[in-house]
C-alpha positions in Angstrom: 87.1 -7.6 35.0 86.8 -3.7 34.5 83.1 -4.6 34.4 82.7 -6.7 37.7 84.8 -3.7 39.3 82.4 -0.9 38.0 79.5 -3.0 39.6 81.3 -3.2 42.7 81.2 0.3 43.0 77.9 0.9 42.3 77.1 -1.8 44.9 79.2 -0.1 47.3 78.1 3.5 46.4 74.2 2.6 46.6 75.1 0.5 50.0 77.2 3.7 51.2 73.7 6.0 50.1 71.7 3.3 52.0 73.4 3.1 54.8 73.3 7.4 55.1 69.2 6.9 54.5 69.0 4.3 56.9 71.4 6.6 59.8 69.1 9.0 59.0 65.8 7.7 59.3 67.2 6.6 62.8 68.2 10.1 64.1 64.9 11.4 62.8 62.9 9.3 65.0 65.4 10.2 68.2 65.0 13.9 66.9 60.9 13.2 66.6 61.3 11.7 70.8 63.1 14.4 71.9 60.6 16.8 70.0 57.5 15.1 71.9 59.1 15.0 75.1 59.9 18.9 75.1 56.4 18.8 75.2 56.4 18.7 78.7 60.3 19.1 79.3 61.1 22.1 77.7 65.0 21.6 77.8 64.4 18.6 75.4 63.8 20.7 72.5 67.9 21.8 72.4 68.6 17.9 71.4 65.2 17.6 68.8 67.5 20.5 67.1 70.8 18.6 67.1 69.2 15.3 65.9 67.5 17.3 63.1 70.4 19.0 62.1 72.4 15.8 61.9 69.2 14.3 60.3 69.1 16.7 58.0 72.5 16.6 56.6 72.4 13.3 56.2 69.3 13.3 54.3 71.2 15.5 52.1 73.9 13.5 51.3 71.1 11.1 50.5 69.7 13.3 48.0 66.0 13.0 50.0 64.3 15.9 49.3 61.1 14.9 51.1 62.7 13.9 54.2 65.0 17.1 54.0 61.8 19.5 53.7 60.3 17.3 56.8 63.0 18.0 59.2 63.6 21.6 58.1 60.3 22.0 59.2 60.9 20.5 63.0 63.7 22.8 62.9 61.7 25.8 62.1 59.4 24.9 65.5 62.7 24.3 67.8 63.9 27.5 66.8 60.6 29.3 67.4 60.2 27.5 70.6 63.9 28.1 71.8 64.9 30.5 74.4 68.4 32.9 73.9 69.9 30.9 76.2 68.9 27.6 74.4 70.8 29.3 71.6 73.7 30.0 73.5 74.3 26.0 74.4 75.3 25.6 70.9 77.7 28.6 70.2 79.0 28.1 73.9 79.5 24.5 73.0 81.1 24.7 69.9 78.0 24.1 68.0 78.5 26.8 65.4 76.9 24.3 62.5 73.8 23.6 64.4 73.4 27.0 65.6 73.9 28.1 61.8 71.5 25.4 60.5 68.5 27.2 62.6 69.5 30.7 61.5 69.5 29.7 58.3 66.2 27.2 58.3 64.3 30.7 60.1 65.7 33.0 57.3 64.5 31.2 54.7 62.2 33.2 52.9 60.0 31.0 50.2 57.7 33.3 47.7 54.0 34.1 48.2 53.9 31.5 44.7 55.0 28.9 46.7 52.4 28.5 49.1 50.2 25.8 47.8 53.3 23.6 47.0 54.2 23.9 50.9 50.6 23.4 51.9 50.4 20.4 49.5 53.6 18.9 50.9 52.1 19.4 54.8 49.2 17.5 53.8 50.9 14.4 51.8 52.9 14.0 55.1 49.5 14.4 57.2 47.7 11.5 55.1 50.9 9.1 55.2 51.2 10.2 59.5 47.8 10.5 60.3 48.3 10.0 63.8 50.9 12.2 64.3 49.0 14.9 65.2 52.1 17.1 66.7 54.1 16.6 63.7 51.1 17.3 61.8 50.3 20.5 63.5 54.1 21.6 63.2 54.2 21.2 59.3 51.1 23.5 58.8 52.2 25.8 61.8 55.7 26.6 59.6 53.1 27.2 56.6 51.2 29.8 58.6 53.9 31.7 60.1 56.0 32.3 56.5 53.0 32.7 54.6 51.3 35.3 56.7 48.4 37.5 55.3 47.9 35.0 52.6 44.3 32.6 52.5 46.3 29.4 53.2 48.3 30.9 56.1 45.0 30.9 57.3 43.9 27.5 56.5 47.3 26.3 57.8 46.1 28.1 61.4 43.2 26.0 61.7 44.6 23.2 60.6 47.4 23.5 62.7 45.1 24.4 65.3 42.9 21.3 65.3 45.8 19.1 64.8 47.4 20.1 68.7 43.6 20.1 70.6 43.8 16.0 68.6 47.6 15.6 70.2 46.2 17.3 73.8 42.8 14.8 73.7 44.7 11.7 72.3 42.4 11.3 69.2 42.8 9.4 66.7 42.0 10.0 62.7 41.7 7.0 61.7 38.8 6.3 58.5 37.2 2.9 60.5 37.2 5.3 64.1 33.8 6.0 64.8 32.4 9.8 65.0 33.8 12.0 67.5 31.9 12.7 70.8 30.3 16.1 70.9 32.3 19.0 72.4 29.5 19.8 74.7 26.3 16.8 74.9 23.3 18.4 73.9 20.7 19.6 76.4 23.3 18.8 78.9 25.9 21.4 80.6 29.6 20.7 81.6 31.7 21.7 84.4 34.8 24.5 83.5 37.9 23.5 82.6 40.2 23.9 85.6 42.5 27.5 85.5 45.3 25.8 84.7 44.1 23.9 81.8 42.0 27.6 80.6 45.6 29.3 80.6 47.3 25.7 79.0 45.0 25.7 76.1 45.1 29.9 75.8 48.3 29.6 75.0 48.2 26.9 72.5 45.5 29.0 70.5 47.7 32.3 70.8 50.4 31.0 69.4 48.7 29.8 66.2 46.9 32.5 66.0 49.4 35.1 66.8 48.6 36.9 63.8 45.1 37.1 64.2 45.4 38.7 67.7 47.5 41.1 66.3 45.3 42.8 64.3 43.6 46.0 65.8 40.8 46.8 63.3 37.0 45.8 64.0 36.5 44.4 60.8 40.0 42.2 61.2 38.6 41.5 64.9 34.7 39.9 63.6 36.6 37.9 61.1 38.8 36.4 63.9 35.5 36.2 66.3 33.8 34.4 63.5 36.9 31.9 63.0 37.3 30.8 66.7 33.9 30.4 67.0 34.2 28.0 63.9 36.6 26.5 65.4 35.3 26.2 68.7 31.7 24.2 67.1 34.1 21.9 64.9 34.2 17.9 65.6 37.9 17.5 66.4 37.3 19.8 69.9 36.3 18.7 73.3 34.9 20.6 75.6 37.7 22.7 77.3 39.1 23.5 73.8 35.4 24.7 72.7 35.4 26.7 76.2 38.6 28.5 76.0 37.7 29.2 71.9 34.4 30.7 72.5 35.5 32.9 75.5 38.0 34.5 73.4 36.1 34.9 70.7 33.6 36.8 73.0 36.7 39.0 74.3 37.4 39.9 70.5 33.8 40.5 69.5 33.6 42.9 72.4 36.9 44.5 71.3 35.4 45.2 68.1 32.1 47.0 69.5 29.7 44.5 67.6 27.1 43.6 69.8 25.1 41.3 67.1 28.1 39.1 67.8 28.9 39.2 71.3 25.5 38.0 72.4 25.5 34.9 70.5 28.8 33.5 72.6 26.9 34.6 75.8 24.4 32.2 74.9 26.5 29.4 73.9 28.5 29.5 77.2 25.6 29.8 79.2 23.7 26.8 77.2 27.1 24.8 77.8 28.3 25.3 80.8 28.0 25.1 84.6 28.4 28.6 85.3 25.9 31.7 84.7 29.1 33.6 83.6 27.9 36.9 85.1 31.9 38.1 85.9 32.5 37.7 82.5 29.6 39.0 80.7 29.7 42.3 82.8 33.7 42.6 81.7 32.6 42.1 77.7 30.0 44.8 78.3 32.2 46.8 79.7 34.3 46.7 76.8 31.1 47.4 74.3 30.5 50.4 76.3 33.9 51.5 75.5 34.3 50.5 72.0 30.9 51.8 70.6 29.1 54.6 69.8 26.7 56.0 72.3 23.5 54.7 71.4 24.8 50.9 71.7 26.9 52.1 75.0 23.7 53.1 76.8 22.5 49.8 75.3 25.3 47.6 77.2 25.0 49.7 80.3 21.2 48.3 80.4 22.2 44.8 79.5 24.7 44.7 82.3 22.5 46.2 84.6 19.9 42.6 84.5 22.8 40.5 85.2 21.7 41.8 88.6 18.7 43.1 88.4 16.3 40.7 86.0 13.2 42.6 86.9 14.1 46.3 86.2 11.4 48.2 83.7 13.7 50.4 82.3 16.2 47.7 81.5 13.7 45.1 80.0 12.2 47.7 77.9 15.1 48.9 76.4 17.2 45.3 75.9 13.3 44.2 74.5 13.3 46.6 71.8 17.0 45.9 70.9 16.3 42.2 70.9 13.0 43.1 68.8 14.7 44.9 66.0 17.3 41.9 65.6 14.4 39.6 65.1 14.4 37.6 68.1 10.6 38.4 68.9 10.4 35.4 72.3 13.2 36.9 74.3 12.1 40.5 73.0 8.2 39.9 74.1 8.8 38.3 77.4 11.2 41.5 78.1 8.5 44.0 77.1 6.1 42.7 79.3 8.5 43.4 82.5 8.8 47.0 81.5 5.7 48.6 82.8 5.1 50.1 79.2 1.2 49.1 78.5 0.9 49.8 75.1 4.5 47.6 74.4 3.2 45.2 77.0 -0.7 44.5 75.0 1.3 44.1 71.9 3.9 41.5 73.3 0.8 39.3 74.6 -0.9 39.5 71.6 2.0 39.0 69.7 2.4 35.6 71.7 -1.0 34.7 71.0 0.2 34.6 67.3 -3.3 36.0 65.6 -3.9 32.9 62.5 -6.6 34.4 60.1 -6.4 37.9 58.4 -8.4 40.1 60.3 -7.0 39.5 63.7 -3.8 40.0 61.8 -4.0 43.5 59.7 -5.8 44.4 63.4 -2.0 44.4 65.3 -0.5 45.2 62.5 -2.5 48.2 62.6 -2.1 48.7 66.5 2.0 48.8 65.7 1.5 51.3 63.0 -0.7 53.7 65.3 2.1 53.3 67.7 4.7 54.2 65.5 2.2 57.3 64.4 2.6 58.2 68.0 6.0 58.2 68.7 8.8 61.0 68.9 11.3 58.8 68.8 13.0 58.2 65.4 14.2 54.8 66.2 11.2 53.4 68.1 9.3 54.8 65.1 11.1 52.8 62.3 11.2 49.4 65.0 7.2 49.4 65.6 6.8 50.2 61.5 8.7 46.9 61.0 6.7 44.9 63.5 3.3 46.4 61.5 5.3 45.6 58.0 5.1 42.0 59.2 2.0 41.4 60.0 0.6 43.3 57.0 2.5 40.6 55.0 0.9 38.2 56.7 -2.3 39.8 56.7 -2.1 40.2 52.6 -3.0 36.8 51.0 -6.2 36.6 52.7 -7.4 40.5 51.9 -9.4 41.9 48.9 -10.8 44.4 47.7 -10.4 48.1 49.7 -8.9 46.7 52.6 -6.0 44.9 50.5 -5.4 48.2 48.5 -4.9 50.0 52.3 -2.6 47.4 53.2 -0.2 47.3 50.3 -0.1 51.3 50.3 1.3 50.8 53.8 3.9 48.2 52.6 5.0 50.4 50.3 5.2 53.3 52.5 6.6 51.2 55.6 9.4 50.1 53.0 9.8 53.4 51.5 11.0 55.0 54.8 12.3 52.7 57.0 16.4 52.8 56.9 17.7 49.3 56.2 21.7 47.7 57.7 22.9 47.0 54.1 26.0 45.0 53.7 28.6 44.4 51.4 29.1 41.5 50.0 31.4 41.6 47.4 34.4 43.2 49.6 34.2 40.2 52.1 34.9 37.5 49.7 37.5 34.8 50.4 37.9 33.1 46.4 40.0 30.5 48.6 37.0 29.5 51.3 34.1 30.7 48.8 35.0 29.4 45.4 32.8 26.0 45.0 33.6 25.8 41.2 34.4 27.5 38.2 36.6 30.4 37.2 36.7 33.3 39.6 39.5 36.2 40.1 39.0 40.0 42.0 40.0 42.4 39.3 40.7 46.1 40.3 37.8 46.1 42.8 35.5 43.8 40.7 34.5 39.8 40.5 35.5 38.4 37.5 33.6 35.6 36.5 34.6 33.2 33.4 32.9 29.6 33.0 32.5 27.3 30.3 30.7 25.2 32.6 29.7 25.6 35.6 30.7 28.3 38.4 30.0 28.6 41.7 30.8 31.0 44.9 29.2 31.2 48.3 28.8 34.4 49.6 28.9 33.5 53.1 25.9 35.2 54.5 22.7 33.7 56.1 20.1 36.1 55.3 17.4 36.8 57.8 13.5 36.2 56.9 13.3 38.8 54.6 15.7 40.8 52.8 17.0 42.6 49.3 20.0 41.1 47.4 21.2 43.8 45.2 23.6 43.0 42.2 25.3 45.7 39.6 26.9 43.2 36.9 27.4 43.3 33.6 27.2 39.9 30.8 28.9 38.7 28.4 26.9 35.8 27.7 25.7 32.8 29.4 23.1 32.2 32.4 23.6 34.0 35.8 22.2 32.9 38.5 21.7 33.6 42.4 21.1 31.3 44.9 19.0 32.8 47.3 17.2 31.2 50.5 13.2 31.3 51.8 11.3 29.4 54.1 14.5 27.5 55.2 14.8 26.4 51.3 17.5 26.9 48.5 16.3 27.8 45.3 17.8 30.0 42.3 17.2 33.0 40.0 18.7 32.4 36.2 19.1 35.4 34.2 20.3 35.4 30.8 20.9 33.2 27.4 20.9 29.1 28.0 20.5 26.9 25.2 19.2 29.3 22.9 16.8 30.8 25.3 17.1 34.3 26.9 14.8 34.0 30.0 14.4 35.2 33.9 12.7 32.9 36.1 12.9 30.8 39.0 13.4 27.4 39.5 12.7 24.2 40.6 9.1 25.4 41.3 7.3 22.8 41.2 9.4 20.3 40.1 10.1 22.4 36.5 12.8 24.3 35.4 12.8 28.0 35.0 12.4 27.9 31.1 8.8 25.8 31.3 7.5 26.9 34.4 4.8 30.1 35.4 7.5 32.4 36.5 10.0 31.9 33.1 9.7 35.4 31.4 11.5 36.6 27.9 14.5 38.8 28.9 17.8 39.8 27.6 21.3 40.7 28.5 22.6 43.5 26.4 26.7 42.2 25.9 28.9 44.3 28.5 26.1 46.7 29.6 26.2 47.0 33.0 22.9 46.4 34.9 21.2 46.7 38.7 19.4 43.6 39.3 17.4 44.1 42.9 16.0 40.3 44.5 13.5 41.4 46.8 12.8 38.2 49.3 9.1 38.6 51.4 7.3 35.9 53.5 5.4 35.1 50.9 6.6 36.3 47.8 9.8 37.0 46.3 10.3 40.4 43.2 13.3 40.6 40.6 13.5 44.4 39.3 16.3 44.8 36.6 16.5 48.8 36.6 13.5 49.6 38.7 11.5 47.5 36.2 9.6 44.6 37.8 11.2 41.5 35.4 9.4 38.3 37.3 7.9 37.0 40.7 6.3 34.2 42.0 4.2 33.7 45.3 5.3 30.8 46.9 5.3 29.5 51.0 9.0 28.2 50.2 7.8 24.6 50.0 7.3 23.9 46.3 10.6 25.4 45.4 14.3 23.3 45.2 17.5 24.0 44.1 18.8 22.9 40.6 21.1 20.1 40.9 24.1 21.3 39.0 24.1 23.9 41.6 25.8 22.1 45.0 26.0 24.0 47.7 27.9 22.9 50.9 26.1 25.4 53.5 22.0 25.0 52.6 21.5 28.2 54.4 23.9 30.6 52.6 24.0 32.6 49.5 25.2 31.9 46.5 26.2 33.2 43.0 26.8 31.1 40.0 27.5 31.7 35.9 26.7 29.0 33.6 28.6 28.9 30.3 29.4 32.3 29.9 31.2 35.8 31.8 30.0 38.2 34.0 31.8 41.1 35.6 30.3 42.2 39.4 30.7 45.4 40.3 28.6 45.5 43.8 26.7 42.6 45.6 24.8 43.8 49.0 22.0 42.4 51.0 20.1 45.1 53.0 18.3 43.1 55.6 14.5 43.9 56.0 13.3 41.8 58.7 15.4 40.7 61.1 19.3 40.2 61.3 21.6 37.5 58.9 25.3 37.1 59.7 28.0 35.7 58.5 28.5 32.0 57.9 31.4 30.2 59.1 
């Protein structure tokens, strides 16, 4: 008998728990309706907040954790999204508990450790809910608002982020769905989102990325630039999201003074959209002319002046030689030739004539150099010794004798004096976005490296045509490598000891590895010595100098060369750093752009 009762009550306390999970679940959803409708009606998120506080309590009588996280986290939003006098309903009204729950779900202060247990718990819910975009976008928002300053309070904006523009276009996630449409269809332009839908969706990105707007630094200002505009080319937005993301990443880009990365969203907008956005390129201008120093000032004073007047020399010349000495040589030359400057204006035709054979070549790269010869200007000096640098490399294959020993002396003077941007590298690493594989960690100013396998890191740069990478590291042991980019191609660099080999070479060429192929040369790491290994890229040849001391090189068009496939790289444009079976300790990694201009990657 004393058995039977003691089952009863285990029947009746599991039917009792039951019964608490199943009121629950039910005031959850009524919670989750009122929650979507104060989408639109405001007022409705006062009852979300009482349904999730009765939820929630519940849930914890339950002893369901998961479900008691979940509606914590609705409550965070409401009370975020509720005014003082939403507030004052409860206390007026005798509410003191649910007033109380929200002060105390807001308060709540998890530790920095915690992070990737909260971001793991957001996205269990988003892959069991993946159409519940809102819900979705609130779990990740509560992430990026307690976690601020930390690299997955960042991920947690974007995801949160692309999560409301999927709840505001109705998309769905499903696997089976096919691909989503293009924000913008190519070669054709679409009409501007109406006011009222720019200011709707302005406010949806300002409040995820609150923080981001915040910031007041340049360098905190091209990192946000660079994330809208990620966000603005990524598949989940349409077009009025993609509109409202690029414009304000032009506004930031302009509030940072950075020119290299204001035009770019000019040209996207323009290329998109019905409209030749002169109001608003004038107003970003106007902002450069603000934020820089004077040289780039004048620069934007020029630019703005075409908007209106397309034809003016003056303007054309100098907006041609900016464009020129960013590497953008068809918008440059056409410019040129408007300006009324025959010496610029011969060169820009026969520039566009694009000389083939070698002669005709070294003959305009001589007619730069002369020019620079001429000039007083320090700047127009160093721009026309670039353009002659290029042809010169051109020019070089094909030249022997006297005439290839003038030319290489002028390479090597041309290099000597013109100032190169250089960049660092090393400082703008993200472990969280760059880390590919392997064992990584910053250590008082350095990059740690320590793989028994395989390591990889992006370092989020697109080179330009040519450039220097520029490594001070010291070895422990193993193969180093860089990852480095020609001719549109991947391929790498290994330094170091690999299965009983100490080599530098380059590899694939050809189809062979860098320890049987024509560029594998005998070298050696001295253990914890610290070393400056330079990479210089060219057109058509690419120099590794450990200490000043030419180690290998190889001649190459970019064609016959391939990556090695242990080294997997998601952006086939970018560079990369890798360690193979060993440790290596970076102290600097720069590029210092020769020809042209690289930027970031996304």
């Amino acid at each position: 008998m004393r058995c039977v009762t003691l089952l009863t009550l285990v029947v009746l306390i599991a039917h009792t728990v039951t019964l608490h999970a199943e009121d629950a679940d039910e005031v959850r959803e009524k919670g989750i309706a009122a929650l979507k409708d104060s989408q639109t009606n405001p007022r409705a998120i006062v009852d979300a907040a009482r349904f999730f506080v009765r939820a929630a309590a519940l849930y914890g009588e339950a002893g369901n954790e998961e479900k008691n996280v979940e509606v914590n986290s609705f409550l965070y939003w409401c009370k975020k999204k509720m005014t003082l006098a939403d507030i004052e309903q409860f206390t007026k009204g005798g509410e003191d508990a649910v007033a109380s729950k929200l002060a105390a779900v807001e308060k709540a202060a998890p530790k920095v450790d915690d992070a990737p247990k909260w971001f793991d718990r957001a996205d269990q819910f988003a892959k069991k809910n993946p159409d519940e975009h809102l819900l979705i976008a609130i779990r990740f928002y509560e992430i990026a608002d307690r976690f601020k300053g930390s690299d997955l309070s960042l991920q947690a904006q974007d995801r949160s982020l692309k999560e409301i523009t999927l709840e505001k276009t109705g998309s769905r996630t499903a696997v089976n769905d096919p691909a989503p449409t293009p924000a913008v269809p190519l070669g054709k332009k679409v009409p501007l989102p109406t006011p009222a839908r720019q200011k709707e969706i302005e406010k949806t990105i300002r409040e995820i990325y609150k923080a981001d707007f915040a910031k007041t630094t340049s360098k905190d200002k091209l990192a946000f630039a660079a994330k809208l505009d990620k966000e603005a080319d990524g598949p989940a937005n349409d077009s009025e999201s993609r509109y409202v993301l690029l414009t304000q990443a032009a506004i930031v880009a302009a509030q940072a003074g950075d020119m290299n990365c204001l035009l770019p969203f000019f040209d996207k907008l323009m290329n998109g959209y019905e409209s030749d956005f002169k109001d608003f390129r004038k107003v970003q201008l106007s902002a450069i002319v603000k934020a820089s120093d004077p040289k780039l000032a004048k620069l934007a004073s020029f630019m703005k002046l075409l908007i209106d007047n397309p034809e003016d020399a003056p303007a054309n010349l100098a907006v041609g030689k900016y464009y020129l000495s960013v590497g953008d040589e068809d918008r440059a030359f056409k410019m040129i030739e408007k300006s009324k400057n025959d010496a610029l204006s011969d060169l820009a035709k026969r520039e566009q004539s694009a000389p083939p054979e070698g002669a005709a070549q070294t003959g305009l790269a001589d007619a730069w150099w002369d020019l620079g010869e001429k000039s007083l200007d320090k700047d127009d000096k160093n721009l026309y010794r670039v353009r002659a640098l290029y042809w010169y490399n051109k020019a070089l294959p094909s030249m022997n004798g006297i005439g290839k020993i003038k030319i290489e002396k002028r390479i090597d003077d041309a290099e000597a004096s013109i100032p190169r941007k250089t960049i660092d590298l090393l400082s703008t690493l993200d472990l969280t976005r760059d880390r590919i594989t392997g064992g990584w960690k910053p250590e008082n100013g350095t990059l740690v490296a320590n793989n028994p396998n395989v390591g990889i890191l992006q370092l989020a740069y697109l080179p330009p045509e040519e450039y220097d990478l520029i490594t001070e590291v010291s070895v422990t042991g193993g193969l180093l490598t860089w990852i480095l980019v020609g001719g549109g191609n991947q391929f790498e660099l290994g330094m170091g000891s690999n299965d009983g080999s100490d080599y530098a070479g380059f590899e694939l060429v050809d189809g062979k590895y860098a320890n049987a192929n024509e560029t594998t040369r005998a070298f050696t790491f001295v253990a914890k010595k610290k070393y400056k290994v330079v990479i210089k890229v060219r057109r058509s040849k690419v120099s590794v100098f450990v200490a000043d001391k030419l180690v290998t090189e190889m001649n190459t068009n970019y064609q016959n060369v391939a990556l090695h496939p242990n080294w997997s790289i998601t952006n086939k444009h970018t560079l990369a750093i890798g360690n193979f079976r060993g440790t290596g300790t970076y102290f600097a990694i720069t590029v210092r752009e020769i020809t042209g201009t690289g930027k970031r990657s996304p």
